[in-house]
C-alpha positions in Angstrom: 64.8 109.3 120.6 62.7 111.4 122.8 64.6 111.0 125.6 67.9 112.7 125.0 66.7 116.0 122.6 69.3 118.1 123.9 72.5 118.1 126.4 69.9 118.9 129.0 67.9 116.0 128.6 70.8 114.1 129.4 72.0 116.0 132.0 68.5 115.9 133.8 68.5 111.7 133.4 72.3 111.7 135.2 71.0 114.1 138.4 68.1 111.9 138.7 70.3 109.1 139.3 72.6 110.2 141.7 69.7 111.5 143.2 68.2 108.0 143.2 71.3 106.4 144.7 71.2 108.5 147.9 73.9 111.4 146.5 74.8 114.1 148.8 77.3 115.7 146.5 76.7 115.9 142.7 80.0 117.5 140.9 79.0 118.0 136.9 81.8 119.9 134.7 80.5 121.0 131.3 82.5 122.0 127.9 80.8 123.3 125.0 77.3 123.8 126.1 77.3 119.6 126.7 77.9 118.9 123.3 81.6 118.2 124.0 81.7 116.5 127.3 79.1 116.1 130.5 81.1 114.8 133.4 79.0 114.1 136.7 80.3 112.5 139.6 78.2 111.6 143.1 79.1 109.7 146.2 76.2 107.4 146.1 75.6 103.8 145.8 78.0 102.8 143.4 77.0 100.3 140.7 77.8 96.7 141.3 80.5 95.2 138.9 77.6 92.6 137.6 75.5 95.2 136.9 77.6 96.9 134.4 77.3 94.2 131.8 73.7 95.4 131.9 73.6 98.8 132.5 73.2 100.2 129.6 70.6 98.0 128.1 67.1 99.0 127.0 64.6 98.3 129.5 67.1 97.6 132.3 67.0 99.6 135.8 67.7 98.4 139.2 65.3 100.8 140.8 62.3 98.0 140.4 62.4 94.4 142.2 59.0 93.3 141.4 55.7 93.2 139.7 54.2 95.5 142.5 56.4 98.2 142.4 55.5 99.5 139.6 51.8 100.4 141.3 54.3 103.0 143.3 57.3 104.4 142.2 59.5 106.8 143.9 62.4 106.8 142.2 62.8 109.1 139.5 63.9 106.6 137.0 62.3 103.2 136.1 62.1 102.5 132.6 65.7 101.6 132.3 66.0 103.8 129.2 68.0 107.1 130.0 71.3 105.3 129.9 70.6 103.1 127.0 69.9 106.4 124.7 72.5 107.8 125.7 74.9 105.7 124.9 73.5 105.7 121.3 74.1 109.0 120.7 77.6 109.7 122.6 80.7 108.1 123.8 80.0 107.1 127.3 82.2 106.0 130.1 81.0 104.8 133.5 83.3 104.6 136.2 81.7 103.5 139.5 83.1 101.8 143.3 80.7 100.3 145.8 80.9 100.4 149.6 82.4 97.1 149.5 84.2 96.9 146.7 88.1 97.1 147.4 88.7 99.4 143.9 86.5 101.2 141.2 85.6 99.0 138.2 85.5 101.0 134.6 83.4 100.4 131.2 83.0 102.2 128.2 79.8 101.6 125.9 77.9 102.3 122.5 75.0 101.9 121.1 74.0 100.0 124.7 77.0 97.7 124.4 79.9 96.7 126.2 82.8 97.6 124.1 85.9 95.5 123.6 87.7 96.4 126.4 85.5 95.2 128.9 85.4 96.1 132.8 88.3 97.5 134.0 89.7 97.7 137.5 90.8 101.2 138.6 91.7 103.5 141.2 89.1 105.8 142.8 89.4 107.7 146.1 85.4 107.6 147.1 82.3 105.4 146.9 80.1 106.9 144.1 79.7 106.9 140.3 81.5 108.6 137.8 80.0 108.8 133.8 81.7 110.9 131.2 79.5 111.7 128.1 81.5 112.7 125.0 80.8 114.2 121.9 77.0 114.0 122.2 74.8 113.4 118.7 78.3 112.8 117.1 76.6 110.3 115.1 73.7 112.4 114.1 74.7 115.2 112.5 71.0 116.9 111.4 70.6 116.7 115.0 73.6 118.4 116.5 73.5 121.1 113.7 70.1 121.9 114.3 71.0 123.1 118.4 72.2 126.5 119.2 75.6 127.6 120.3 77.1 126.1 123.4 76.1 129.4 125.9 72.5 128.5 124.9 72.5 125.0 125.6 74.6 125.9 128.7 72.1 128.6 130.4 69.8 125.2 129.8 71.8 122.9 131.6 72.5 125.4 134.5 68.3 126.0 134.9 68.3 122.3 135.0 70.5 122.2 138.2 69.3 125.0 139.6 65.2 123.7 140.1 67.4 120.3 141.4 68.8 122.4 143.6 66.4 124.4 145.1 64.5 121.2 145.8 66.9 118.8 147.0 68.7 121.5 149.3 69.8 118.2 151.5 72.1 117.7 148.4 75.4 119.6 147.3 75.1 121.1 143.4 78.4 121.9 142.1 78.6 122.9 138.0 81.2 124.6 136.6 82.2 124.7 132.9 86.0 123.5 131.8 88.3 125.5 131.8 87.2 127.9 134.2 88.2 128.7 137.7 85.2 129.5 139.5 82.0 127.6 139.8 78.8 128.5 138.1 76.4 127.3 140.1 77.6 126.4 144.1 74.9 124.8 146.5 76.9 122.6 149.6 73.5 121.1 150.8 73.5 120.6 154.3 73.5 117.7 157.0 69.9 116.6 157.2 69.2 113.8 154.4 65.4 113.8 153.0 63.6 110.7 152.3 61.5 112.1 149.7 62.5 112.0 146.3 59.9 114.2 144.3 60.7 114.7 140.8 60.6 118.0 138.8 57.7 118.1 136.1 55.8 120.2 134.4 51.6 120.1 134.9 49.8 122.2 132.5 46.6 122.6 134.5 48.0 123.8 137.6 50.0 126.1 135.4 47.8 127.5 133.4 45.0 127.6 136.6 47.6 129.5 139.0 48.8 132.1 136.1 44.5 132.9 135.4 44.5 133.8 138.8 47.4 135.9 139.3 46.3 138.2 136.0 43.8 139.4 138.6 46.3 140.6 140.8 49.9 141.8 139.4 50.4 144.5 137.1 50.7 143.7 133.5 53.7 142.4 132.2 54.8 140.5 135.3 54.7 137.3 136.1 54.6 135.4 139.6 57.8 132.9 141.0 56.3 129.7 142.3 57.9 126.6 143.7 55.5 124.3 144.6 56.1 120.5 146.3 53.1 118.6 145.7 52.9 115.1 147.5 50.6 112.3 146.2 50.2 108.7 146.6 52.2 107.3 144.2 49.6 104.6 143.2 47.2 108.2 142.0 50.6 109.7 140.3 51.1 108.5 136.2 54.4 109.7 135.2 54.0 108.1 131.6 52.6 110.8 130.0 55.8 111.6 128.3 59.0 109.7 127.7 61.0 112.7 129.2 59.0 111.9 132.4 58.6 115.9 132.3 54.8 115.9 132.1 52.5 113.9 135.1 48.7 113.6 135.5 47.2 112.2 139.1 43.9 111.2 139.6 41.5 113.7 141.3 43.2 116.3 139.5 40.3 119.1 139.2 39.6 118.5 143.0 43.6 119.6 144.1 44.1 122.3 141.5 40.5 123.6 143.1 42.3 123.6 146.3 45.6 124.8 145.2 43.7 127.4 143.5 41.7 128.1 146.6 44.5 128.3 149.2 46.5 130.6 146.7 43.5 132.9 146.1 42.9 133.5 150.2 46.8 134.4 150.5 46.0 136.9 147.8 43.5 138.2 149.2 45.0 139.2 152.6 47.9 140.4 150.9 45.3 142.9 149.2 45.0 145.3 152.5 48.0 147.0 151.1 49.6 147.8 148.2 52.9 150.2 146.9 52.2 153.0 143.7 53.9 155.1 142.0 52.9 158.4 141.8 53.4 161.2 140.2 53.5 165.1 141.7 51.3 167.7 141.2 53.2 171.3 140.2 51.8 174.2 141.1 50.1 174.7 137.8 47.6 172.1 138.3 45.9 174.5 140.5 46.8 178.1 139.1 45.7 179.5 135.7 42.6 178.0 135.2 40.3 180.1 134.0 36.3 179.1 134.0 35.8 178.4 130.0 39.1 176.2 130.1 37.6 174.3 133.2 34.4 173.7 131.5 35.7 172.4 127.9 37.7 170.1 130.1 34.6 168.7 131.7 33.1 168.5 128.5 36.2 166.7 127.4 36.8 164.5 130.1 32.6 163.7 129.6 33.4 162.3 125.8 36.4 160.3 126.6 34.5 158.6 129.5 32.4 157.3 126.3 35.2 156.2 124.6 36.9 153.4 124.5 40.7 154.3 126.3 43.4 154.1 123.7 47.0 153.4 125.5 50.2 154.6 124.0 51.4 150.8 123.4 48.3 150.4 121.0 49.3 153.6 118.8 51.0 152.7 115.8 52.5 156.6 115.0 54.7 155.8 111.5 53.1 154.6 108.4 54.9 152.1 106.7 53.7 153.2 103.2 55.1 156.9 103.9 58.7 157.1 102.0 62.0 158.7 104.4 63.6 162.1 103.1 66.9 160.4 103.0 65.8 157.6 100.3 65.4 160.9 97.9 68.7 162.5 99.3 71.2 159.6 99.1 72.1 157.8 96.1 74.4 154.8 96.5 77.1 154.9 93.8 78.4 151.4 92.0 81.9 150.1 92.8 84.8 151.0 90.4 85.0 147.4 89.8 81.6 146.4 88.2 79.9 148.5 85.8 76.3 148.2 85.0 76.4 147.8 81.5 75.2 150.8 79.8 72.6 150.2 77.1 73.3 153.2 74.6 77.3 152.6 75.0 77.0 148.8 74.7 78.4 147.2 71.7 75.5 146.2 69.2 74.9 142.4 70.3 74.7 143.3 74.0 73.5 146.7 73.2 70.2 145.3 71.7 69.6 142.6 74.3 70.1 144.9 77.0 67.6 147.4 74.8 64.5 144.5 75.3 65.3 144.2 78.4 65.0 147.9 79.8 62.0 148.0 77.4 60.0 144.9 79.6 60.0 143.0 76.4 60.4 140.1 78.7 61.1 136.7 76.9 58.7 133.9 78.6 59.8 130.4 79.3 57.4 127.5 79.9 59.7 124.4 81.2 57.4 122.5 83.5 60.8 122.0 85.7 60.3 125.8 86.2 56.9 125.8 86.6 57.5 123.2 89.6 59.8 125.2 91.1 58.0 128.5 91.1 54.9 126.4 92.6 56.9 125.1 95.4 58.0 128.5 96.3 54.4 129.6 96.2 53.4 126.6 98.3 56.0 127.3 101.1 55.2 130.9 102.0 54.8 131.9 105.2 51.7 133.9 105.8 52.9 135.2 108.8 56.0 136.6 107.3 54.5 138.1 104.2 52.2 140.2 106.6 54.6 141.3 108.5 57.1 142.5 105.4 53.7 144.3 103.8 53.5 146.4 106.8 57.2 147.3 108.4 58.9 150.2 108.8 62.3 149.7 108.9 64.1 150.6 112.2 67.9 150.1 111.8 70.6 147.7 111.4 71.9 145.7 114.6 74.8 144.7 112.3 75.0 143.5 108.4 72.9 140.0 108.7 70.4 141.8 111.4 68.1 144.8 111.5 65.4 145.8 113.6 61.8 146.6 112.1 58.7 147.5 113.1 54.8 145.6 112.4 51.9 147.8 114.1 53.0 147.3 117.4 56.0 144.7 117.8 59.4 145.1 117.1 60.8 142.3 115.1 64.5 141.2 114.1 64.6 140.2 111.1 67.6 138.2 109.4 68.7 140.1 106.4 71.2 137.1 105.1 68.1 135.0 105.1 65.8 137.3 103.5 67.8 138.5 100.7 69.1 134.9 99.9 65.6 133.9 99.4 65.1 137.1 97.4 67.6 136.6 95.3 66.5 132.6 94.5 63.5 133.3 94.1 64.2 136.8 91.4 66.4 134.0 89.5 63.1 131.7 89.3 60.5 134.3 88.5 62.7 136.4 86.2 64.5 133.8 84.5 66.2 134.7 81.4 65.5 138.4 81.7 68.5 139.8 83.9 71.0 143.1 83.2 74.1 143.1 83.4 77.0 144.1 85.3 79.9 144.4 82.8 83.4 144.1 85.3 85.7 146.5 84.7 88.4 143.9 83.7 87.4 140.4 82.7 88.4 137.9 86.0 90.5 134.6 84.8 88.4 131.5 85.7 91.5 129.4 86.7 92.3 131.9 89.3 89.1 132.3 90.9 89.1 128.4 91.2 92.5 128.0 92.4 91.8 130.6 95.0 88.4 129.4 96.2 90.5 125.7 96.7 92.5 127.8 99.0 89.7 128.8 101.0 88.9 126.4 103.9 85.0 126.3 103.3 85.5 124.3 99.7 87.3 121.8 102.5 90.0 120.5 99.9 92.1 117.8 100.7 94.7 116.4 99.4 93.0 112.8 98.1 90.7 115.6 95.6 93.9 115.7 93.7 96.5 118.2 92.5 94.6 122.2 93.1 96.0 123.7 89.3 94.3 120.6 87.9 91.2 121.5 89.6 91.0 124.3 88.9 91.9 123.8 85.0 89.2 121.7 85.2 86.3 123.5 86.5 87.4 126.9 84.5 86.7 124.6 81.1 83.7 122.8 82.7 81.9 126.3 83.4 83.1 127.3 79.8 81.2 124.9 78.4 78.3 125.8 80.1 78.5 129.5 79.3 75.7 129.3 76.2 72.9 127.7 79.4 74.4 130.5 82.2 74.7 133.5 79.9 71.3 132.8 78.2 69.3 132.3 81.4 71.3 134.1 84.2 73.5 136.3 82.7 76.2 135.0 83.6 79.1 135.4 80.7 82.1 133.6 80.5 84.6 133.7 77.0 87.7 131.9 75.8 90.2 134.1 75.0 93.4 132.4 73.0 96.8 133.5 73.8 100.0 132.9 71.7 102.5 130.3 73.3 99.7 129.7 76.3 96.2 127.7 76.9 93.1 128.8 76.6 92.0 131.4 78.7 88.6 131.8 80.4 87.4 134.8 81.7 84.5 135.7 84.0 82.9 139.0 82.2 80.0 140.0 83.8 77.3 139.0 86.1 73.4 139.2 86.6 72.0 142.4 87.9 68.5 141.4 89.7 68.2 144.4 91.3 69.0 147.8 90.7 71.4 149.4 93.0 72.3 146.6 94.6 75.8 145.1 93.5 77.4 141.6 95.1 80.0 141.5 97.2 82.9 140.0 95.0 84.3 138.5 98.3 83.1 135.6 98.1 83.1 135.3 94.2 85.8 132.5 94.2 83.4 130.3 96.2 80.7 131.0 93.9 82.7 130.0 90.6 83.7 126.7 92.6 80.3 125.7 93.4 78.8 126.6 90.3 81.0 123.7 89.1 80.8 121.4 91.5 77.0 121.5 93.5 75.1 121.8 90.5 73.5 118.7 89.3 74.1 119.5 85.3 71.8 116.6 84.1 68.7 117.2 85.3 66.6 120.5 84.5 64.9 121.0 87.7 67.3 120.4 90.1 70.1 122.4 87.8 67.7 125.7 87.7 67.3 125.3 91.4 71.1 124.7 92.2 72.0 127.6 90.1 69.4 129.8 91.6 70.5 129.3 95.0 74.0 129.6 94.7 73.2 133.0 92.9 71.4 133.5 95.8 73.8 132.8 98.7 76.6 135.0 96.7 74.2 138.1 96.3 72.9 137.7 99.4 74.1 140.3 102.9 76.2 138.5 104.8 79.1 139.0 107.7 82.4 139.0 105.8 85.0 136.6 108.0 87.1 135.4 105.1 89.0 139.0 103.7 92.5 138.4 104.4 92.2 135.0 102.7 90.7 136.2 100.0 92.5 140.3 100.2 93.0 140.2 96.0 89.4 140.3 95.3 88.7 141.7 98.6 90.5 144.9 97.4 88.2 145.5 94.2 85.2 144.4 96.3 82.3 147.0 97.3 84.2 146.2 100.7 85.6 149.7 100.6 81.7 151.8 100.6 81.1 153.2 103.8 78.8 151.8 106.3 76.6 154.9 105.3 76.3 153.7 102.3 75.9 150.1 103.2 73.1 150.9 105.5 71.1 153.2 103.1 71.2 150.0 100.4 70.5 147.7 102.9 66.9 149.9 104.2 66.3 151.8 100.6 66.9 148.8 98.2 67.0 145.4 100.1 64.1 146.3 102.3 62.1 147.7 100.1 62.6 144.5 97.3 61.7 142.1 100.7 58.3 144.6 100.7 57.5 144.1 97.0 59.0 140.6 95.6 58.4 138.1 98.8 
């Protein structure tokens, strides 16, 4: 739910209770950004071996003991939910040993339940509680898909600690991911315990008052470092706003942020008697040379930009993205050895007039209302924002293939390039459908090897239970055959059978769809594509087998990082792999670029 969005989340619910069982060591070791494991051990309370029947029930805590308590809480927890989702979304294992408990007592859960197994008796050295989260959203894999690499969830996590930590400086923070030697984040606390257990939130008001009034006062672009402990009666504090407990309201809220406000604006002010610049020095010419007629015209001049409004540098937008580069008339990108755009005076006299009405915009129009729907649902989805920024860039560099810096008026922007041309691409194959070129391959590809190789590749993720690979790919070469009239007709795609004495049919990948000019596919990953042309396309129903098709067309035109070459070297070798990154980057700003500019 709510609760547990990220590793964080948990991690934050664990420190609050081994902060609420009177901790004054908390140990947490972290793999994988929290995805893999959370381990956090205390030396608190313990749990008692009852309670662990319970424990990880909705709705359960210990931290309440009546009706009453509830009109003041200070504990952080209360609800009795943390551990409860949790366990729903993990593996989790509590170990825990009370004061008088002669050993520790272990449990495993899911979904809020006791496994099998039961309590456990085991050995443990201290008093405290252990609980070992494992493979976090494992059963929800949208979820765990849609977080960010492991360093991002872990700079997260160590944020987390460190606002416990500052606080609770009574209490020893120790995080350190596995597998390293040293500790990330070290804080040994010190002998004096606190009574006070004030939780971290977030309060909008006070926020958004405290950051008004300190625009006043820095320098632009700067922002102030507040740690603030409020104290309020917990009977005026409502910390169910949110079910993160991350947000609180209290009442009399406009009164204390008046104060707050107040008491920070008088410590302002005194600290206004002095203040540091930076300045520049005057040369010698600033006084010398001057002549009377230069003085005056620099009155007059100084006179009209008083009247003006001040333009600063940061608000100058110097390049105009319409204006053209010298290199995009100097460079011309030259077409791999490998694919050949088919030429339409040398083409024989079926391709040669075909390719003829298409040079000539004689464009063939199609009215399937499965199209129709498609092209719709593009228009429907379009980001505003985007498009504005794409009708005005000028193009900056490339940070690598799948990134490149550009520039909208004033912001610099990076821009994913995989992402962009891939929804280029789709969206060419939906809006020019049935009206491609041609790229004629040198040498016609065999279908049953491109199959059999992509079955080799570990993205296609075949196993042995798929059956026998030269079946497969036997298979899908005559299943895409038989499809050739639909691909050739409305993508250009062509595919023939060419009979051999004493051996099978043979099918042969000839040529593929040129969308735009000057830009050629990388062949790397053409295996993959012949493999999920026959197997992710849903064949028997018009809409969803235009929009298949058009994607995968998509994803194998589209700029990408190569990572697979020495699985795939054969192809790799005749691939547009061996162009120089001069070349790569001129396509990439001269022809990808400018198609994101006119076609999204």
């Amino acid at each position: 739910g709510e609760i547990i969005q990220r590793p964080f989340n948990a991690l934050k619910e664990l420190i609050e209770n081994c902060l609420d069982a009177g901790s004054t060591s908390v140990n947490i070791q972290i793999k994988d950004g929290g995805l893999k494991l959370i381990h956090i051990s205390d030396n608190g309370c313990g749990i008692n071996k009852e309670d662990l029947k319970i424990v990880c029930e909705r709705f359960t805590t210990s931290k309440l003991k009546e009706f009453e308590d509830l009109k003041s809480i200070n504990t952080f927890g209360f609800r009795g939910e943390a551990l409860a989702s949790i366990s729903h979304v993990s593996r989790l294992t509590i170990i825990t040993k009370t004061q008088d408990s002669p050993c520790a007592f272990k449990a495993i859960y899911s979904d809020g339940k006791l496994t099998k197994d039961g309590i456990k008796p085991c050995a443990a050295a201290s008093t405290g509680t252990q609980i070992i989260v494992e493979d976090l959203f494992y059963n929800s894999s949208i979820r765990r898909n849609a977080l960010k690499g492991g360093s991002d969830e872990f700079s997260k996590i160590y944020e987390v600690v460190s606002r416990y930590a500052i606080h609770n400086y009574h209490v020893g923070f120790y995080l350190k991911r596995m597998g390293e030697s040293s500790m990330d984040l070290k804080t040994p606390g010190c002998a004096t315990r606190s009574i006070e257990n004030e939780k971290l939130v977030d309060c909008q008001p006070i926020k958004k008052s405290l950051q008004n009034l300190f625009q006043m006062y820095l320098p632009k672009s700067t922002n102030p470092f507040i740690y603030m402990n409020l104290r309020i009666d917990a009977k005026n504090l409502d910390v169910n706003i949110h079910p993160t407990k991350h947000e609180v309201r209290f009442l009399y809220q406009d009164e204390i942020i008046g104060r707050i406000e107040k008491s920070f604006e008088e410590k302002l002010l005194d600290s206004g008697t002095s203040r540091s610049y930076y300045v520049k020095n005057l040369t010698l010419e600033t006084f010398i040379g001057t002549s009377e007629s230069q003085k005056s015209k620099k009155k007059s001049d100084s006179q009209d930009s008083e009247a003006k409004e001040p333009i600063y540098p940061y608000q100058l937008t110097r390049v105009d993205s319409k204006e053209r580069k010298l290199e995009s008339f100097l460079h011309q990108t030259s077409l791999d050895d490998s694919i050949k755009v088919m030429n339409r005076s040398k083409a024989s006299s079926q391709d040669k007039c075909r390719s003829v009405l298409r040079a000539q915009n004689l464009e063939r129009l199609f009215n399937f209302k499965s199209l129709n729907e498609l092209k719709d649902n593009v228009e429907k989805n379009s980001s505003k924002n985007l498009k504005q920024v794409l009708d005005d860039l000028n193009f900056v560099g490339c940070i690598e293939r799948e990134l490149a810096l550009v520039q909208h008026q004033t912001g610099l922007y990076i821009l994913n390039t995989r992402l962009l041309s891939e929804e280029l691409f789709y969206q060419i194959c939906l809006f020019n459908f049935g009206n491609f070129g041609y790229f004629r391959l040198s040498e016609p590809i065999d279908l049953y090897d491109l199959a059999f190789m992509a079955l080799n590749d570990p993205r296609t993720e075949w196993t042995e239970e798929d059956g026998p690979k030269e079946k497969l790919a036997k298979r899908c070469a005559k299943f895409l055959y038989s499809k050739s009239t639909l691909l050739d007709d409305y993508f250009s795609i062509k595919i023939a059978k060419k009979a051999e004495a004493d051996t099978e049919n043979r099918y042969v990948l000839e040529a593929l769809p040129m969308l735009i000019e000057d830009y050629e596919p990388d062949l790397v990953d053409l295996p993959l594509f012949v493999i999920r042309l026959a197997t992710e396309v849903e064949w028997q129903n018009e809409k969803e087998c235009f929009d298949c098709i058009s994607k995968e067309i998509g994803y194998f035109f589209a700029i990408k990082n190569l990572k697979y070459e020495e699985d795939i070297c054969d192809i790799a070798d005749n691939s547009s792999q061996s162009s120089d990154k001069m070349n790569e980057s001129w396509m990439i700003e001269h022809v990808l670029y400018k198609a994101f500019v006119n076609m999204l």
